[in-house]
C-alpha positions in Angstrom: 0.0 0.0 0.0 1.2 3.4 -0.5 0.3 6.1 1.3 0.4 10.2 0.7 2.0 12.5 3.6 -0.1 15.5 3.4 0.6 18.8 5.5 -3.2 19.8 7.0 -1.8 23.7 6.7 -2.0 23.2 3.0 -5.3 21.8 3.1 -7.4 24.9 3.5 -5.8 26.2 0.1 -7.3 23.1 -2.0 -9.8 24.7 -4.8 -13.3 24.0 -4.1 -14.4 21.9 -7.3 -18.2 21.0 -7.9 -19.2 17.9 -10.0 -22.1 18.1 -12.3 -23.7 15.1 -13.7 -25.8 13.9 -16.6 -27.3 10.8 -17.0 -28.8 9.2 -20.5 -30.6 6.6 -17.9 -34.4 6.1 -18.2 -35.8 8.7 -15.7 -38.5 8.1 -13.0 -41.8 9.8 -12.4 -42.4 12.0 -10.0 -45.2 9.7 -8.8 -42.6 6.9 -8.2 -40.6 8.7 -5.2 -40.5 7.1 -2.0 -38.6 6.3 1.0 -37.0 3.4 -0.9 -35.0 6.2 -3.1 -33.9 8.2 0.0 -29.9 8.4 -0.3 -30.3 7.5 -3.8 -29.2 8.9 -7.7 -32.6 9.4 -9.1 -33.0 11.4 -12.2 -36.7 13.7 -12.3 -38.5 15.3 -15.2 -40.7 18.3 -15.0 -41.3 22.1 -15.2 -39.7 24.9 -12.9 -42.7 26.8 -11.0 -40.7 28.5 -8.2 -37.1 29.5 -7.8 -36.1 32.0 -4.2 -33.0 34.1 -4.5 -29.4 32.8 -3.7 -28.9 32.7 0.1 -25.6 32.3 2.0 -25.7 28.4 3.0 -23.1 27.4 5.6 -20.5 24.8 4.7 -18.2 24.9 7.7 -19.5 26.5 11.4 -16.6 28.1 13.3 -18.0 27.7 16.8 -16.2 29.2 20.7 -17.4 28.1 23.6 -19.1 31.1 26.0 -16.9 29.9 29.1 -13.8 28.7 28.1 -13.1 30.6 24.4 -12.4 27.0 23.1 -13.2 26.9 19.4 -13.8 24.3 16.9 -15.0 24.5 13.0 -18.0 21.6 12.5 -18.7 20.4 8.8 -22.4 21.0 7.6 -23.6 18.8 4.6 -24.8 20.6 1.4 -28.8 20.7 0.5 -31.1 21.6 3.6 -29.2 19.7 6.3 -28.7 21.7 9.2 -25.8 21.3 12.3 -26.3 20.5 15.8 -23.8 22.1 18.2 -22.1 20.3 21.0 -24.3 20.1 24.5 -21.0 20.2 25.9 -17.4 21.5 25.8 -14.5 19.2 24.5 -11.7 21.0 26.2 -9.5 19.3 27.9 -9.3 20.0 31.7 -6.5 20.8 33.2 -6.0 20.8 37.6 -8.2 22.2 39.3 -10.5 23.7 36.7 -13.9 22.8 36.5 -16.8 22.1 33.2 -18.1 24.5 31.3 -22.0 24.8 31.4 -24.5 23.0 29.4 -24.6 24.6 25.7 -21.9 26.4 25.9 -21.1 27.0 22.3 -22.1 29.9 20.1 -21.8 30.5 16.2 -18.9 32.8 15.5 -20.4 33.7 11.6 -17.3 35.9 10.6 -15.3 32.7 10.6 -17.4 30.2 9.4 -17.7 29.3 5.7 -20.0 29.8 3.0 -21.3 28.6 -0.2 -24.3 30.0 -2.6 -27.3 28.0 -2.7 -31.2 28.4 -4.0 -34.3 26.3 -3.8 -36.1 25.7 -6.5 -39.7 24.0 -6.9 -40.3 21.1 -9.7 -43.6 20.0 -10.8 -44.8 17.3 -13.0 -45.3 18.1 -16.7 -49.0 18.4 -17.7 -48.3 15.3 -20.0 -47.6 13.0 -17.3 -50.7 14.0 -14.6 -53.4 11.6 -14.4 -56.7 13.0 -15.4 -58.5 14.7 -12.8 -55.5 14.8 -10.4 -53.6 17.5 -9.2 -49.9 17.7 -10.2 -47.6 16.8 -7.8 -44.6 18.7 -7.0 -40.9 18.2 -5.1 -38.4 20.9 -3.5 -34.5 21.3 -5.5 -31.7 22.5 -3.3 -28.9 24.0 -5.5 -25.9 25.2 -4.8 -22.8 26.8 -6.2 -22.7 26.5 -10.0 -26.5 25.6 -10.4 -27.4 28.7 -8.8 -29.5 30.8 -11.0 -29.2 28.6 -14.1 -33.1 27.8 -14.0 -36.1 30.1 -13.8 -39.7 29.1 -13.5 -41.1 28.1 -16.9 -38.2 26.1 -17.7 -38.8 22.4 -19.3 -35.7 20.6 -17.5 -34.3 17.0 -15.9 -32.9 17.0 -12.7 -30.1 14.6 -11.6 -30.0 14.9 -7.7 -29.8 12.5 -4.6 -33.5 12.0 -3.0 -33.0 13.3 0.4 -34.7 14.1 3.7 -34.9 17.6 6.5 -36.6 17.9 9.1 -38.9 20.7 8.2 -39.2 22.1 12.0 -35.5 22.6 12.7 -33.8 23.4 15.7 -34.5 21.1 19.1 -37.8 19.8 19.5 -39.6 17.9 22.3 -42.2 16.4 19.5 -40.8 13.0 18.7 -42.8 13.0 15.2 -40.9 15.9 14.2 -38.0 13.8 14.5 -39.3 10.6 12.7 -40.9 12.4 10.0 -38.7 14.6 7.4 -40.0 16.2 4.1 -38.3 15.0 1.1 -36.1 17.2 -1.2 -33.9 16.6 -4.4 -29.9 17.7 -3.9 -29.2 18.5 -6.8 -25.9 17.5 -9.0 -27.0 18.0 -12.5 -29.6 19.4 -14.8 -30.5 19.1 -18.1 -32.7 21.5 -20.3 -34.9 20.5 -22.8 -33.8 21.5 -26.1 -37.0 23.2 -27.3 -40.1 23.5 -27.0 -42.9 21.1 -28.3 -41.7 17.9 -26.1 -44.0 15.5 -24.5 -47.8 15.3 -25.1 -49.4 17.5 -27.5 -45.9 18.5 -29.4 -47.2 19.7 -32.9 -45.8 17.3 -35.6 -46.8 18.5 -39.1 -45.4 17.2 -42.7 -44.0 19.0 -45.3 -47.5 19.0 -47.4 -49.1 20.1 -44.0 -46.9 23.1 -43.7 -47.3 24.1 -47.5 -51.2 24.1 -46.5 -50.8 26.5 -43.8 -48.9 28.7 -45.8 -51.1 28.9 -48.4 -54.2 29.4 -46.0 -52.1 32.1 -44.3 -51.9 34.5 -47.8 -55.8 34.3 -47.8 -57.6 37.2 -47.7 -60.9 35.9 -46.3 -59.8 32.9 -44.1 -61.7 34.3 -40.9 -64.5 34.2 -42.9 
């Protein structure tokens, strides 16, 4: 085995690179999401109907305890997961000293680091509704790169990991809240349709067709 020596001071100068994938794979409905797909690479066709402005999403927390001034920087994972500070201080105690307090820690923001990210709301395309229900729709968390590419309107695919929040946030006594999490697509690749006219009801006319239109189109009295 071989192993790489690495210096951790050189670390923090490493460029931040963002992956973006596409996928010729058959995609999924809408319809066909469940908890078997959470964690997973699914792939989503639809329309854009909502899209909020870029917000500051935290990728690293520099946190400093109230007591003590010990500090630490905690990782946050991308999409709508949130962080959970410490109950209690890690310092090492030395003679004679005593704990810090319960909850000791507090967000130093200066120090912490940030990334762009937007949500985004995807609905089903009118063509693949069944009749007399309502369309169904699923929340996109995109960061970086895929910030402001889309805006509502847009025919598109979305490539993304099915994942979960917990839509209440923070600490709750409510075990339910805890147990039950609303689903969201992370997204890692999207793919616009080429043009318009795709899916059900696309206008496909012949040559002869089009002549016929033309023709109709020099009449003088055709609203007649």
């Amino acid at each position: 085995a071989m192993y790489l020596a690495v210096n951790p001071s050189e670390l923090e100068h490493v460029h931040d690179i963002q992956v973006m994938l596409t996928s010729r794979e058959m995609k999924m409905g809408m319809r066909e999401l469940d908890s078997a797909y959470v964690s997973k690479l699914v792939q989503i066709p639809g329309i854009v109907i909502a899209a909020t402005k870029p917000r500051a999403k935290a990728t690293h927390v520099y946190i400093m305890c109230r007591n003590c001034h010990n500090t630490k920087m905690l990782d946050v994972k991308l999409g709508f997961s949130g962080v959970q500070l410490p109950r209690k201080c890690d310092r090492v105690l030395g003679a004679n000293e005593t704990k810090c307090p319960i909850d000791p820690y507090v967000i130093l923001g200066e120090k912490s680091k940030y990334v762009d990210q937007q949500s985004l709301k995807l609905q089903e395309r009118p063509e693949s509704v069944p009749t007399s229900e309502m369309p169904r729709s699923v929340l996109l968390a995109a960061d970086r790169h895929l910030v402001n590419t889309l805006v509502p309107g847009e025919r598109v695919s979305v490539l993304g990991v099915y994942s979960i929040f917990s839509a209440g946030g923070g600490r709750s006594k409510d075990s339910s809240s805890v147990a039950i999490r609303m689903p969201y697509l992370r997204v890692i690749g999207i793919q616009k349709d080429s043009g318009p006219g795709e899916g059900r009801g696309a206008p496909t006319f012949t040559p002869e067709e089009e002549e016929e239109f033309i023709a109709l189109a020099r009449e003088t009295d055709i609203y007649g």
